[in-house]
N, C-alpha and C positions, 0 to 999 in steps of 0.2 A: 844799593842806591843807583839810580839812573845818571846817566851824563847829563850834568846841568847844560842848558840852551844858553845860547850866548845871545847877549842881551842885543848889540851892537845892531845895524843896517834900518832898511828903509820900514813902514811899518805892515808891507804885504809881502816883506819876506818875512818878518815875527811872527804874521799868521801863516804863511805858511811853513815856518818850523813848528811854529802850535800844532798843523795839521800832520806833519812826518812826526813830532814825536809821539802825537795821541796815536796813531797807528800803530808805531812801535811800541807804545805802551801798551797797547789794547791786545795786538798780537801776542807779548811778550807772555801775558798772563791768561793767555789762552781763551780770549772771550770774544765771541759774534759780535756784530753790531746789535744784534738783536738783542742780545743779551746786556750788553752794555746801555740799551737803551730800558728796560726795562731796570737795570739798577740805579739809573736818572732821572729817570720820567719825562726824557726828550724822547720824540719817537726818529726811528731808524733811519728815515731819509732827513731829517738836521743834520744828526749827525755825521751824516754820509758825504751830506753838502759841507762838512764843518773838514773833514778827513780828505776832500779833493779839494779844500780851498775856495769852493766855492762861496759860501757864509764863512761871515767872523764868528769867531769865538767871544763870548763875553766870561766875565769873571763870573759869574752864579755859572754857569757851563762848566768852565775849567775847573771850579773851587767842585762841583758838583762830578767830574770826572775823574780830579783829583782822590774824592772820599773812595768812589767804587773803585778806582785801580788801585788805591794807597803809594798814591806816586810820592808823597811826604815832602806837598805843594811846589813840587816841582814843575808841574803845569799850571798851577795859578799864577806863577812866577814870571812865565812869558808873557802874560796880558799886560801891554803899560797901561799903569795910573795917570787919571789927569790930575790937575791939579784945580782945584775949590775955583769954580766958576769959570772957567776953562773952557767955551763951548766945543772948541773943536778939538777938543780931547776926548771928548763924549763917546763911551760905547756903543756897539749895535747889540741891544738885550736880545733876545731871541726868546720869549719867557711862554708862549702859546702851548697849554697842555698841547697833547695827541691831540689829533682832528680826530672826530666821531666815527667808528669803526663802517655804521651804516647809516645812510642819510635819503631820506626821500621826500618827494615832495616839496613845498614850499617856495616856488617858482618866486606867487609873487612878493613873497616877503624878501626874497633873496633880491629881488630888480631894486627892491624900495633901498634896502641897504647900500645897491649899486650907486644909486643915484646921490646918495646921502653924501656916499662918500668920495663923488663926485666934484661936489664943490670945493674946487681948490683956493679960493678965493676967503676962506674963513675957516675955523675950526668946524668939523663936522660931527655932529651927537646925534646918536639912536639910541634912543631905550627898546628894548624889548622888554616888555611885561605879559602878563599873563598867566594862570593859575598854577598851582604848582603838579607838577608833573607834564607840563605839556612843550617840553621840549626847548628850554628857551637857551641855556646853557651852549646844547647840542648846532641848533642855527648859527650863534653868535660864534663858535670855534670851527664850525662848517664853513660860513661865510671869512671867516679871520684867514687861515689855510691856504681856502682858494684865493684869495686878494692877497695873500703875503706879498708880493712883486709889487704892488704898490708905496710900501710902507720900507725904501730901501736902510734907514735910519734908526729901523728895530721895532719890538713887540714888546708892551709890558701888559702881563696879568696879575690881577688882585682878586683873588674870593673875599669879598666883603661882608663874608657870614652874616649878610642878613636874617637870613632864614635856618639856622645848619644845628638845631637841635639844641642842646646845651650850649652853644659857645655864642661867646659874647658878641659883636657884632665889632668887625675892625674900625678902629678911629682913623680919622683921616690923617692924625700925623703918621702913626704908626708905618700908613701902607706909603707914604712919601717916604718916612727913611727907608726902605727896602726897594724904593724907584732909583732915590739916589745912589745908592750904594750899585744897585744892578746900571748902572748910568757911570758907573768908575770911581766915584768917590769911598773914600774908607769912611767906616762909622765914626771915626774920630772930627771929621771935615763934617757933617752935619751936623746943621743948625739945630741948635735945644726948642726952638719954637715953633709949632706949626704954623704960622705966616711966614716965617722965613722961612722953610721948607719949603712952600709951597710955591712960593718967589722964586724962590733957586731953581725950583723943578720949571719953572716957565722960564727959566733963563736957560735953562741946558736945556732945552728942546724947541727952543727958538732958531727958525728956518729949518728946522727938520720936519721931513714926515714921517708920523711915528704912528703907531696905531695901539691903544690904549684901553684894552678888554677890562670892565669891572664889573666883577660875577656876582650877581645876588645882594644887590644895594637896596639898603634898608630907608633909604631919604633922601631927598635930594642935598639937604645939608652934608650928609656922606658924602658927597659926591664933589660939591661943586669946587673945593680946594685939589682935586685929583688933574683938574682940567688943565691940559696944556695951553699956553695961548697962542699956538701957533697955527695959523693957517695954511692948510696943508694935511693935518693930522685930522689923525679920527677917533673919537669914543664912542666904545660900543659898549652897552651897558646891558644888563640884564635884573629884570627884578620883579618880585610880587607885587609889585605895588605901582599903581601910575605915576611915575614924575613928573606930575604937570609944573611945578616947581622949576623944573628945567629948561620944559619948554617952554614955558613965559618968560623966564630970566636969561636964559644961555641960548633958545632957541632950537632945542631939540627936538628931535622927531622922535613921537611918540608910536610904535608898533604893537599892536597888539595879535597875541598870536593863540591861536584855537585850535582844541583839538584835531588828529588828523579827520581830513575827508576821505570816505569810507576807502575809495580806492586806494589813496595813501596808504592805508592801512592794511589792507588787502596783500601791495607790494611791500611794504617791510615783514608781513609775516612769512612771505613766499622767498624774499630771502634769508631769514633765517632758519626756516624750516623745510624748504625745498618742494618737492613734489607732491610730499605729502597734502599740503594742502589743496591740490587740485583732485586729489581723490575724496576729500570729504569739504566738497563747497560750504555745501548750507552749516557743518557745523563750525566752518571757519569764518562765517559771518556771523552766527551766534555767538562765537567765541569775541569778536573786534565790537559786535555790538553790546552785549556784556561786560567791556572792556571802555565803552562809553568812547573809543577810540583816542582814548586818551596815550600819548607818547609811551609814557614809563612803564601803565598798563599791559600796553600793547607789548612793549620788547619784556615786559617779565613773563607773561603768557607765552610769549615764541619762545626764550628761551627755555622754558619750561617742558613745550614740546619737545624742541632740539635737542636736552638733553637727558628725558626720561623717554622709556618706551611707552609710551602713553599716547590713544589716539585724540583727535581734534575732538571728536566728539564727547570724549569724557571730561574734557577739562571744559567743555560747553555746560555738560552736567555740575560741572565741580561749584562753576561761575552760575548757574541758574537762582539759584538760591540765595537772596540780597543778603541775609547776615552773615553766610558765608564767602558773599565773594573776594571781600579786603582779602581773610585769610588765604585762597586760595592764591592771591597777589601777593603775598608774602615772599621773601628774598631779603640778601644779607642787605645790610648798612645803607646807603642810600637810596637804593636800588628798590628798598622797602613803600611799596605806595603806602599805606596807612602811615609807617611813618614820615614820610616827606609830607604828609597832609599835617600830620598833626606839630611838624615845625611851624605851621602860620596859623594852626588854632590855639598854641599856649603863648603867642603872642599878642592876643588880643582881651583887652580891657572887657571887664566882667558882665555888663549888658552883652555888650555884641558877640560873645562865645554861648551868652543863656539864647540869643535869639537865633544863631547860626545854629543851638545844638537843637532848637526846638523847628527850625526849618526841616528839620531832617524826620520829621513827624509830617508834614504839607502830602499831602496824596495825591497830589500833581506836580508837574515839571514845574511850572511856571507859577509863584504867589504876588497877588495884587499886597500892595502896601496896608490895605485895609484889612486883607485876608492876615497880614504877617502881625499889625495889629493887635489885631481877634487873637491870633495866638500869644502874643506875649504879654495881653492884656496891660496894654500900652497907650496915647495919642498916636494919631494916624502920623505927625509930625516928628514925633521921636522915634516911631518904625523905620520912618522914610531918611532919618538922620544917619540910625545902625544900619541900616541896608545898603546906603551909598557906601559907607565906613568898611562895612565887606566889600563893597562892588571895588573899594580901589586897591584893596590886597588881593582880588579876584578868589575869594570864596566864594562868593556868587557871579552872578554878570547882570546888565541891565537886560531887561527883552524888550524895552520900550516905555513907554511914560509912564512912572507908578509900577511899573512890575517887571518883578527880577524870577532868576531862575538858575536852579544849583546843577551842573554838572551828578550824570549819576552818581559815579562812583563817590563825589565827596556829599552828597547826598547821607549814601550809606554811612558813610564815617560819621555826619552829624548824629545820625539815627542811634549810632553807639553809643554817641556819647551822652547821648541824653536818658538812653537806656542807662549807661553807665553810673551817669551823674545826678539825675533827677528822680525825685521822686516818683512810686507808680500814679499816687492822688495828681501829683504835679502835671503829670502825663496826661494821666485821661482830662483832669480840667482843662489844658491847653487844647485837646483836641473838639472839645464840646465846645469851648469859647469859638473855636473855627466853624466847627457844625453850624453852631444856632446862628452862627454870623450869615453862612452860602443860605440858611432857613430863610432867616430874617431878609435877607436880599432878594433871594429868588421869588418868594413871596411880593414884592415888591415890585418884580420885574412883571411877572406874571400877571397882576393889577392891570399894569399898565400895558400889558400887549394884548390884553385879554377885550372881548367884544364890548365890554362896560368901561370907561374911563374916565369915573368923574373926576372933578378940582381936588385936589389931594391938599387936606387939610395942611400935611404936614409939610414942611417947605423942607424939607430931606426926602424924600420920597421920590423914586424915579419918575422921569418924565417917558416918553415911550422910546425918544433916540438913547437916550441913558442907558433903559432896559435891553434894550434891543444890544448896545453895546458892549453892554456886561457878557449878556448872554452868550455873544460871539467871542466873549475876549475869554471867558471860561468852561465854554465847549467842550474843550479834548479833556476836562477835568473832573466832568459832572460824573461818569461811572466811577471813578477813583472816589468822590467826595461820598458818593452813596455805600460803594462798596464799602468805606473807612466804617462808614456808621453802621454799616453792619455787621462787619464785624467786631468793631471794641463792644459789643450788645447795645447798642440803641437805634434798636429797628424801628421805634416811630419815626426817629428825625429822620431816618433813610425811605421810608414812607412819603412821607413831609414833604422831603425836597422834589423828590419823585412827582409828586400832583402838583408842586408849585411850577412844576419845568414845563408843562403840559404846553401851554397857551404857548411859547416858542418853538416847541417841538413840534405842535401842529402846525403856524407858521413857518418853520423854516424846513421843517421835514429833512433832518439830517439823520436815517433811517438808522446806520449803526450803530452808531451813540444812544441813539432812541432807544434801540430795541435791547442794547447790552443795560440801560441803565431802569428799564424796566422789568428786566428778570430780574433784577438785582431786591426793586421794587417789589416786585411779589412774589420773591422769597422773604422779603422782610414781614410783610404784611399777612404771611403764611405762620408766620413766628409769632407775631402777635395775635394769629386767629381773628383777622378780621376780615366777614365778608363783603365787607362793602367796598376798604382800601384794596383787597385782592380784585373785585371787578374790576376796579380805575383802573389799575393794571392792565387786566385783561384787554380794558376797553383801549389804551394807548397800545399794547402790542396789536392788537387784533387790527387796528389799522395801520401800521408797520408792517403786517405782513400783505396785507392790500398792496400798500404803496410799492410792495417788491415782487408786485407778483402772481401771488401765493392766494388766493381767493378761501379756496378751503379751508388754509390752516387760519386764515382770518375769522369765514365763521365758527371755527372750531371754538374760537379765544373767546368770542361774542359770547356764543351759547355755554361755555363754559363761566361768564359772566354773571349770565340770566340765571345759571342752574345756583348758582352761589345767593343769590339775591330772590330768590322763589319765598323765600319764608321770610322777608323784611321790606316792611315798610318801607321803599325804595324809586318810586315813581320814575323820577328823573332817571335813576341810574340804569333801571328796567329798559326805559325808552332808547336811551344812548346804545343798547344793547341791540334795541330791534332795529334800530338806522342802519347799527355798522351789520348785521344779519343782512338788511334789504341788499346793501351795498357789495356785500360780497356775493348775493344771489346773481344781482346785475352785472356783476364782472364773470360770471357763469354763464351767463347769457339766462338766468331761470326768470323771465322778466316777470313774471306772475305771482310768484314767491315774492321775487323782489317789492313789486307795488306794494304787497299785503304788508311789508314787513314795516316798509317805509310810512306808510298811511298809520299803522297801529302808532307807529313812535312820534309823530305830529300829534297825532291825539290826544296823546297822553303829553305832550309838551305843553300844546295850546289850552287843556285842563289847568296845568300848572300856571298857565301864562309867562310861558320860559319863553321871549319872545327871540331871545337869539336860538337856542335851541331847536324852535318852530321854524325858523325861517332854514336853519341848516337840510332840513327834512325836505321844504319845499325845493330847495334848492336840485337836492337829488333824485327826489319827485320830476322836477320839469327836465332833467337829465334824462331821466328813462324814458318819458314820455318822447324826447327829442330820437331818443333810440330805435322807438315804436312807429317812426312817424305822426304823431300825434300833435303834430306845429300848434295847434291856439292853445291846447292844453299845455302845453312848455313852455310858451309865453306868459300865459295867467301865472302857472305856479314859481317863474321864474319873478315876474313883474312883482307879487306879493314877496317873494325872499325878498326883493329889492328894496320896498318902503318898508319893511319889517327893521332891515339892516342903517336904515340912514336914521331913522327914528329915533334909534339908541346908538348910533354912531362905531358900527360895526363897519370899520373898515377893511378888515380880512372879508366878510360878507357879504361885500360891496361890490369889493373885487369880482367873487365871485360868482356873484349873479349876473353883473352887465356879462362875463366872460361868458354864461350861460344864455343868456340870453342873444351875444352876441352867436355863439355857436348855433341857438335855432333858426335863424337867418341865414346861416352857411348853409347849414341843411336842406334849407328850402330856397336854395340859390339866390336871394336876397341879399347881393354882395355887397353894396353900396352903405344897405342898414346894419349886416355884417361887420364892415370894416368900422363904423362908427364907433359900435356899441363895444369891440373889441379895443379898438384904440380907450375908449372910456377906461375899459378894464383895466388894462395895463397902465396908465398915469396911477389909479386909484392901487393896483399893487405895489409900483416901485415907490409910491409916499408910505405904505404900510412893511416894505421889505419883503413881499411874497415872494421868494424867488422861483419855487417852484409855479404859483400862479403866475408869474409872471413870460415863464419859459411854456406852458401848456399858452397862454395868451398869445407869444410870438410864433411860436407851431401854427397855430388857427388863422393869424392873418397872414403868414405867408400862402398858405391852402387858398385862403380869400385873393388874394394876390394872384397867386398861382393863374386861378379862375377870371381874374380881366385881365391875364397877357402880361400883367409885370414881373418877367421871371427874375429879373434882379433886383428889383426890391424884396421878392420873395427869398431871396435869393441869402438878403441882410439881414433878413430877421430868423432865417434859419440858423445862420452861424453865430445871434445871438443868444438862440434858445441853446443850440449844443453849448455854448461857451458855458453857459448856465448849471446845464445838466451836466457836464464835466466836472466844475469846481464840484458840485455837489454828491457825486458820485452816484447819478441817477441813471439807472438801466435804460430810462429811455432814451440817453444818447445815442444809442446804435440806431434807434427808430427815425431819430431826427438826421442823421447823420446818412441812414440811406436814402432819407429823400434830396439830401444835397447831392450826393451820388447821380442821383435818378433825373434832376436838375440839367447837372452838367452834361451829361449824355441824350437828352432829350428826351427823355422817359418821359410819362407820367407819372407825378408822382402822389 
């Protein structure tokens, strides 16, 4: 037995005999600090501060110092008791796991915190939410630690097992009796009811500043009996789920926090792995990107390296392959991503787990409410219900009006689970109901941006800003969406979509998408054996490699069109064939090739009475001619594309005749009729969204410009057109970008 401490003196010599004899205790039995603090679960500098006096001791401390020395409460016995509503008997708890071993990043969530808890003037609440694994925990004890000096009055922590697998979810009395008790009161002095618990806990932490961590709260009803009312104090909260609950009733600030940015990411692998990562860059961003840079991701990958001989690059490979990547993130007990995902998927009510697991089928990042719909064979209304329903446990997030989007990695987990849980029939019909939906739309869109727009019977049916916005709001998605349908086998609808996307892809000419989602295209159309959908193809890449370029491989694609279509009834498609032939001749400079090819394809348009098709031909016709020097002849053929075009209300067509015609006026120094016919063009593309017509139109009237002395006007339409050509990743920015150059230095440009 140890020498009992004498109870007797003032109460900062009781702590510090607390502090001589935990020394002597700790010495006695041969144990570090470090070790001592590992058999508490206080980390080494409390108790360091606790052994020089500096911090009080509370009873959960002693009683917890107590068990690992087996002092046989001989140091519980020094901490005085208050007595039942006693404020200034009141403990300083000290209850803050470890701070996080490593911490990066998060500046501004850290300031926002700052400021929170700032206001001394009232009780101060932050929630921190956000998806699970992405570090919320990690912030709120990072930020706790460094702010301890604030809080001179003590620390209390509660894991409120919202989310924590099996275990039930703490009640609010529950975690009030273990406040009070860590606050000096014996279990025998608390109150049997939770309002008076919760009263008393406002009573003993009244005029204190206290600081108030509650880990992984499942509601705000959880929570809001936890609240001190005293101002001064802080709750910092942490949890799946938005408390807006709080913040309209209690006033808290709602933080949401997102995975790391990539350089965060970068730095926490560099230090947990060292050097190594600077010897294999690229696979250490394959590896963070793989990893979706998600928190938990991210440190079970490092650690992974740090402690196998294993290089960045293989665990890049391990991580490559979506159905194996969870496993690859596997690690013990909470540490496990797949399982800290799957604590907030077996909490959720049985639509919104079918709809979550069938997200994870979606072949883009981002799904429209209609899209998500289509898949769960649902109302657009009760999509948009379970989706917000996920958005506030952050299984998903919003990406803006109507459309949300999952996180990779929990992506893949839905994907499992649907593999897991669903039937295959279940499967593929959810993914068809999505296919014939992007069909059925694109189709729609394509109507409506397309040279023909009559009154559309049907009061559903896109209007042309509709389509236009779909278009752009499903973009990065259209190869994914094609790809899907070709691979689960049904290469028509992958066909399908493909020809229905055309009339925007010519319009908006977003070359890579283009050109990725039309090989996709006729590969499918090569599976079905068909040569007429294999031309379409042809005939969309073949101008994609125009637009890049590539003149050659353009006619290659053409005449590989034509040689497909030689044996079939085929007119129109023939035609389309010999345009884009002329077309790539004339970017050869073969200008005689070119006319031939171009006159045959008018011909055979104007047989048909294809009169937008006809007019496309003239259009390229009075181009060459303009090339040839041939001024009246580039006018006639450009003037007939232009009544061809308003006729039938071709306004991509429109555009590009006045701009054609305005260009044969530049040619022939006619700057005045020039700059008109050009200004025309350009109103008539930015109403139709040409961007690309629109940036060859401000290129031209700057050159017009140029030519009467206005170099700064010239000057603004040039760094309209690059600004153009940039968003859109058009090689001719370099082109347009050296005549800015050539501007500033007084070149000609």
């Amino acid at each position: 037995m140890y020498r009992k401490h004498e109870t007797g003196g003032a109460e900062g010599e009781k702590r510090k005999s607390f502090a001589s004899e935990l020394r002597d205790v700790r010495i006695a039995r041969g144990l570090s600090l470090a070790e001592l603090a590992a058999r508490t679960h206080y980390s080494r500098a409390h108790l360091a501060n606790v052994e020089h006096g500096r911090r009080a001791a509370t009873a959960e401390l002693a009683a917890a110092c107590d068990n690992a020395l087996e002092a046989d409460g001989e140091l519980l016995a020094l901490i005085p008791r208050p007595r039942p509503g006693d404020p200034d008997a009141v403990t300083r708890p000290a209850q803050l796991p470890a701070a996080p071993g490593r911490f990066v990043g998060r500046g501004d969530q850290l300031s926002t915190l700052d400021r929170v808890a700032a206001q001394a003037d009232r009780l101060s609440i932050a929630t921190i939410h956000g998806p699970p694994g992405v570090g919320k925990t990690t912030l709120a004890l990072h930020w706790a630690h460094r702010e301890i000096d604030r809080f001179p009055d003590g620390q209390l922590f509660a894991d409120l097992r919202g989310h924590s697998g099996n275990q039930v979810p703490a009640s609010p009395s529950e975690v009030l009796e273990d406040f009070l008790i860590s606050l000096g009161l014996t279990p025998a002095d608390v109150p049997a009811s939770e309002e008076k618990r919760a009263a008393l806990f406002r009573t003993m932490t009244h005029n204190r500043r206290i600081l108030v961590v509650l880990d992984n709260a499942v509601s705000s009803d959880q929570v809001r009996p936890l609240l001190p009312g005293a101002a001064g104090s802080t709750v910092l909260l942490t949890s799946r789920v938005m408390l807006t609950g709080l913040a309209v009733r209690a006033g808290a600030t709602l933080l949401a926090l997102a995975p790391f940015q990539a350089d965060d990411s970068l730095r926490f692998l560099r230090e947990v792995v060292g050097p190594r990562v600077d010897d294999e860059p690229e696979a250490a961003r394959a590896v963070l990107d793989r990893c979706g840079h998600l928190p938990l991701a991210v440190a079970v990958a490092a650690e992974r390296i740090a402690a196998h001989p294993i290089r960045l690059s293989e665990l890049a490979e391990d991580l490559a392959e979506e159905h194996q990547r969870l496993a690859a993130l596997a690690a013990d007990g909470d540490a496990d991503v797949r399982a800290v995902f799957s604590w907030s998927y077996r909490a959720l009510p049985e639509a919104a787990a079918r709809m979550f697991r069938l997200l994870g089928l979606h072949p883009g990042k981002e799904i429209s409410v209609a899209a998500a719909a289509a898949l769960a064979d649902t109302q657009s209304e009760q999509a948009l219900n379970i989706l917000r329903a996920l958005a506030t446990c952050h299984l998903v997030e919003e990406a803006g009006r109507d459309r949300f989007w999952l996180h990779d990695l929990l992506r893949v987990y839905a994907s499992e689970q649907a593999l897991a849980l669903d039937t295959p029939q279940d499967i593929e019909q959810a993914q068809v109901r999505e296919l014939s939906w992007y069909l059925r739309t694109a189709d729609e869109a394509g109507r409506a941006l397309g040279p023909f727009r009559p009154p559309a019977s049907d009061t559903s049916a896109l209007d042309y800003a509709a389509a236009f916005t779909w278009c752009e709001q499903e973009l990065a998605d259209f190869p994914s969406v094609v790809g899907l349908a070709l691979k689960t086998g049904h290469p028509g609808l992958a066909c399908r979509i493909s020809q229905a996307l055309f009339s925007y892809f010519h319009l908006r000419k977003p070359w890579t998408i283009w050109n990725h989602t039309y090989h996709l295209g006729l590969e499918a159309a090569a599976k079905l054996g068909e040569p007429s959908l294999q031309a379409d193809m042809l005939t969309g890449l073949g101008l994609v490699e125009l637009g890049l370029g590539r003149p050659e491989c353009g006619r290659d694609a053409f005449l590989r069109g034509l040689d497909l279509l030689e044996n079939h009834d085929e007119a129109s498609r023939s035609a389309w064939c010999h345009i884009g032939i002329g077309l790539a001749h004339a970017d050869m400079e073969d200008f005689h090739l070119a006319r031939s090819s171009l006159e045959r394809g008018m011909v055979i348009h104007r047989a048909q009475n294809d009169q937008h098709a006809e007019s496309v031909a003239l259009v390229h016709l009075a181009d060459l001619c303009r090339e040839e020097q041939h001024t009246e002849d580039a006018l006639r053929y450009a003037g007939r594309a232009l009544s061809l075009c308003r006729s039938i209300d071709d306004r991509y067509g429109e555009g590009l005749s006045l701009y054609q015609i305005g260009m044969t006026h530049l040619a022939a120094n006619r700057f005045e009729a020039a700059a008109q016919q050009l200004e025309g063009a350009l109103s008539v593309q930015r109403a139709a969204h040409d961007d690309k017509g629109q940036a060859d139109t401000l290129w031209a009237l700057a050159r017009t410009l140029i030519a009467c002395g206005d170099s700064s006007g010239a000057r603004t339409r040039l760094e309209e057109a690059a600004s153009i050509l940039e968003q859109r990743g058009d090689p001719a920015e370099s082109a347009v970008r050296a005549c800015i150059d050539n501007l500033e230095s007084g070149r000609d440009s």
